[in-house]
C-alpha positions, 0 to 999 in steps of 0.5 A: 548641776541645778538651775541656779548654779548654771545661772551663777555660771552663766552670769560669771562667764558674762561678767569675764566677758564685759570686762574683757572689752570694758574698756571701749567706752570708758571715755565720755562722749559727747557733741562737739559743741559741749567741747566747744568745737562746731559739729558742721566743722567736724563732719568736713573734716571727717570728710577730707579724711576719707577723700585722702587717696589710696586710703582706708580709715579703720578707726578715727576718733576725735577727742577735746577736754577728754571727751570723744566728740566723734569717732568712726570705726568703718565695718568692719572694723569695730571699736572692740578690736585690736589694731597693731600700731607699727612704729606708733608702738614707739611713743609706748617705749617712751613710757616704760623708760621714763617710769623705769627713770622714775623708779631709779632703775635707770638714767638717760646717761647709762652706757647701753653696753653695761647692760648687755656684757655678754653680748659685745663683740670681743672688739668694742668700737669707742663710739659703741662704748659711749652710746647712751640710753638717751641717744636711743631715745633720739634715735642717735645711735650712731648706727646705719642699720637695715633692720628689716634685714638684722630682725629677718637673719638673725636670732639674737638681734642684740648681739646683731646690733651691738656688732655693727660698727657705729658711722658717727658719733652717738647723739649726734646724728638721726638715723630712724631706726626701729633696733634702738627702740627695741633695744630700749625695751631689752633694756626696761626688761633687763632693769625690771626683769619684766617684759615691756608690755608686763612693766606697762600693764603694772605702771600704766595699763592697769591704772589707765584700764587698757585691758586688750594689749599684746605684743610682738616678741623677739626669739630672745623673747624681748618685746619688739620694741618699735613695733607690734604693739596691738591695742584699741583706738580708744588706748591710743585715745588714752595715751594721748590724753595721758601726754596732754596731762603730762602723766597725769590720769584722774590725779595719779602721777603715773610717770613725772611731768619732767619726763613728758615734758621732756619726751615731747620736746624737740631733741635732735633734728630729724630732717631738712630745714631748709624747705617750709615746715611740714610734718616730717621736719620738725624734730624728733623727741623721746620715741615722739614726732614733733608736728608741724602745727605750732606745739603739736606731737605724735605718736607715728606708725607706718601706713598711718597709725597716728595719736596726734596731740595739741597742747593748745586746744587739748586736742586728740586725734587718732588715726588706724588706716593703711594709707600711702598719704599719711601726712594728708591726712595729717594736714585734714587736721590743720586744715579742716579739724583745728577750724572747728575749734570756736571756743574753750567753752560749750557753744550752743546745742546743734542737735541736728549738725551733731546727730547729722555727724554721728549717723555719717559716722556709723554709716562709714563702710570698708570698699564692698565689690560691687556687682551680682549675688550669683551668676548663670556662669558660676552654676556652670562651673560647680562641682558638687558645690564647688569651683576648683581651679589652679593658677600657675603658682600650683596652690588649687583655689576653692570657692565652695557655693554655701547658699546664694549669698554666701560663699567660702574661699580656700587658697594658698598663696604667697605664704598666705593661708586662707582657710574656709574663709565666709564671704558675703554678698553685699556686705561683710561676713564676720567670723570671729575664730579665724585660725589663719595668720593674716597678712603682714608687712614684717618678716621679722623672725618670730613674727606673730610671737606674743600675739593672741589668737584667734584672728577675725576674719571678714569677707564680702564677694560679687560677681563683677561680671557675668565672668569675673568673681572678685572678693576680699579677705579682711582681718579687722583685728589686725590692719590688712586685707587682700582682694582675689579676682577670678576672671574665668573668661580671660583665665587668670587670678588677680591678686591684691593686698592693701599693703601694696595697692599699686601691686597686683599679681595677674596668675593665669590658669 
């Protein structure tokens, strides 16, 4: 092969590979202030945001008139990954059943039974006989499912859901359950004979260009609906803009402004209204939480996946995190973020408030231990490199000693497989080729199904003490991360997943 020919190939390759992560950065940014928001302002927001507890903020990104006026993706996390969205997924259902309504294909009324015959059980209750495809939207179903426990036990969750005796009467009670909205994407496959994520892709993905996107599937190879969708902060910046639009991206009508309108607005009550407004309370619409700020709604995910939208200043907000204080930080955004908003028109330059902002905003880092590169200790204890030691759980720890600063981590615990995992002192190692499946709160079966590999890992080490090693394992192109700390004096593993960080296993060895 000639020089040119490798060069053709080379540059070939590089072009796949640019237009695989085009997508981050197809949004304008510019300063708040061209936007007419205050950047000082911003910047105390941002701030309340990362002061919220028991909260790690992977990616934020603050949005007006469709321009990005400031955004944080703390490492080490990065605006090219992935996230999964949890029930923020949902708002994604949403989409593909207005446009499959769009398209004829289906209406809100149709009787969920007729489009799974096979699947009734011999004796169809009458409430079940009358469930519609608008009382999944509103989660009305009239079912009290546990569905960690239907999509753990069962293969076919359709059949396992259209089994279960209905409480109350479809469309008249709200019951939040995450079975309708995977029952929604069964029935978009159905109607189309595409998968959920293949229907978006052609209808609005490919229009929207969101080319990183993928999707859990069930055993029956359904999407899973109303959850495990995985996609970039800057695809949720898109879906918001998409809804304040009403559908509309760069004048192309992608789903009818009747159904954004209608997916937005108020549809049953969800929970008490006898207490003062507050995130939780303000209704449910079409797959979408309606917001306690006046006009305001969300796409919402479990631990804090937010697209939050308000009509009034067309406003954005997008929030990855693993937070047990979502509505917190739903509340830095009414308190702290709408505050900033001065004027429908640009204000004056404040070059030096909005170059202040963006440098806070690179700066923002994920917890890194804090402590020595090495000690006299860890010397002591290796072997040709290596520390090996066995909790009481049996699965041995490795901790192989690669150079001063640098170090890998094996071990087996709870079903979670570190594999040569590279961890850094004073900062976080990146490895792109993680084979390990990370962390995960779900134990539905098939989990991980319709998720690309590999998974990035990265991971950062100190010696706490002249005794205690602890280091991080965190998987920023998913949501989690878990925390080993070995204290040689006192003889025990500690063990602690973001996912529960009130929780932590002691093993003693």
């Amino acid at each position: 092969m000639n020089r040119f020919a490798k060069f053709f190939i080379l540059c070939l390759i590089l072009s796949f590979s640019t237009m695989a992560l085009a997508q981050v950065g197809d949004l304008p940014r510019t300063a708040p202030e061209q936007q007419g928001m205050s950047s000082a302002a911003v910047e105390r927001f941002i701030d309340s945001l990362f002061a919220v507890p028991e909260t790690h903020l992977h990616h934020v990104m603050v949005l007006r008139h469709g321009a990005v006026v400031a955004e944080a993706h703390p490492a080490p996390f990065s605006p090219e990954y992935g996230h999964i969205e949890y029930s923020a997924s949902k708002t994604f259902v949403a989409l593909g059943v207005g446009a499959a309504i769009d398209e004829n294909r289906l209406r809100l009324t149709d009787r969920v039974a007729s489009f799974f015959p096979e699947k009734m059980p011999d004796t169809i209750a009458p409430w079940l006989a009358q469930m519609t495809v608008r009382d999944l939207l509103i989660m009305g179903s009239g079912l009290e499912i546990n569905y960690s426990a239907l999509r753990a036990n069962n293969d076919d969750w359709i059949r396992a859901f259209l089994a279960t005796k209905p409480k109350h009467e479809p469309g008249t009670h709200f019951y939040y359950d995450s079975m309708c909205s995977y029952m929604l994407s069964a029935i978009v496959q159905r109607v189309t004979g595409k998968t959920l994520l293949q229907y978006l892709q052609e209808k609005f993905f490919t229009p929207m260009h969101i080319t990183e996107a993928d999707w859990e599937q069930c055993p029956q190879g359904y999407n899973t609906g109303g959850w495990g969708l995985r996609v970039q902060a800057e695809s949720l910046a898109k879906l918001g803009i998409l809804l304040l639009n009403r559908g509309n991206w760069n004048d192309q009508q992608l789903v009818s402004a009747q159904w954004i309108d209608e997916a937005t607005s108020k549809q049953i009550e969800c929970a008490a209204t006898n207490i003062p407004p507050t995130d939780g309370n303000q209704g449910y619409c079409y797959q979408i939480w309606r917001s306690k700020y006046p006009g305001s709604f969300r796409a919402d995910g479990a631990l804090a996946q937010y697209v939050v939208c308000v009509p009034q200043f067309d406003l954005v907000v997008v929030i990855n995190s693993i937070s047990y204080h979502g509505h917190d930080l739903l509340g830095c955004i009414w308190d702290h973020l709408i505050p900033a908003i001065v004027s429908d028109q640009p204000l004056p330059a404040q070059n030096k408030a909005a170059k202040h902002l963006q440098k806070k905003c690179d700066a923002f880092i994920q917890p890194i231990a804090q402590g020595k590169a090495t000690s006299k200790l860890a010397k002591q204890l290796a072997r040709d490199g290596k520390i090996s030691i066995t909790p009481e759980n049996g699965n041995p720890l490795t901790i192989t000693l690669t150079d001063d600063k640098h170090l890998t981590l094996d071990w087996n615990y709870a079903g979670h497989n570190i594999n040569g995992a590279r961890l850094a002192y004073g900062m976080w190692e990146v490895d792109a080729t993680t084979h390990a499946l990370p962390l995960y709160s779900i134990t539905a079966r098939n989990r991980f199904a319709g998720i690309t590999p590999d998974f990035v890992c990265a991971g950062n080490y100190a010696w706490t003490s002249p005794s205690v090693l602890t280091m991080t394992v965190y998987y920023p192109n998913w949501i989690s991360a878990r925390t080993v700390t070995v204290d040689f004096k006192a003889r025990t593993v500690s063990v602690n997943d973001n996912f529960s960080p009130r929780r932590t296993d002691v093993l003693p060895f």
